[in-house]
N, C-alpha and C positions, 0 to 999 in steps of 0.2 A: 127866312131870308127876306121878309119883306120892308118892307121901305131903308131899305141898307142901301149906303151912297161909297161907293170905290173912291177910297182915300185918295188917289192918284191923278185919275182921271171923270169921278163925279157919276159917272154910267149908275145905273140901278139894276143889271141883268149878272148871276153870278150864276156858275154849275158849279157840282162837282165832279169830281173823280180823284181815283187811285193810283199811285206807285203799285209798280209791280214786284217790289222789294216790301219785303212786310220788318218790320222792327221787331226786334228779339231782344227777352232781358240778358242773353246774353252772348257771345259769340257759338256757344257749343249747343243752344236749344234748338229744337228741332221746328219747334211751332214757334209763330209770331202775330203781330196783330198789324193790319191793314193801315195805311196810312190815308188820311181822308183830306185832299185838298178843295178848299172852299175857293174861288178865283174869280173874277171879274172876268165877263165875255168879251166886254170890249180894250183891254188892255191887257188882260190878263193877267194882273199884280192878284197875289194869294193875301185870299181876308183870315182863312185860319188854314190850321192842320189839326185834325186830330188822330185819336189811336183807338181801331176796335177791337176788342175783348182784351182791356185792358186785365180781366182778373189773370191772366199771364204771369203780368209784372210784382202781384202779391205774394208776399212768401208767406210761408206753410208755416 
């Protein structure tokens, strides 16, 4: 994350964190994968999301 500039508001400092709701492929699966919010500290506008152990979402 380094020399990344917040589209919004120009800041250089981001975290992360998670949802506590995990994404599932599909309403009846048991397991799901983490959502990963990347965000600016000083405004807080989200630079991504992504999804962990996507291998979930591949089918067989």
């Amino acid at each position: 994350m380094d020399n990344k500039k917040c589209l919004k508001c120009g800041a250089s400092e981001f975290a992360e964190g998670t949802d506590f709701i995990p994404i599932k492929p599909n309403k009846m699966a048991l397991s799901g994968g983490n959502k990963i919010y990347t965000f600016c500290l000083e405004c807080g506008e989200v630079d991504s999301i992504r999804v962990e152990n996507t291998a979930i979402f591949r089918k067989k």
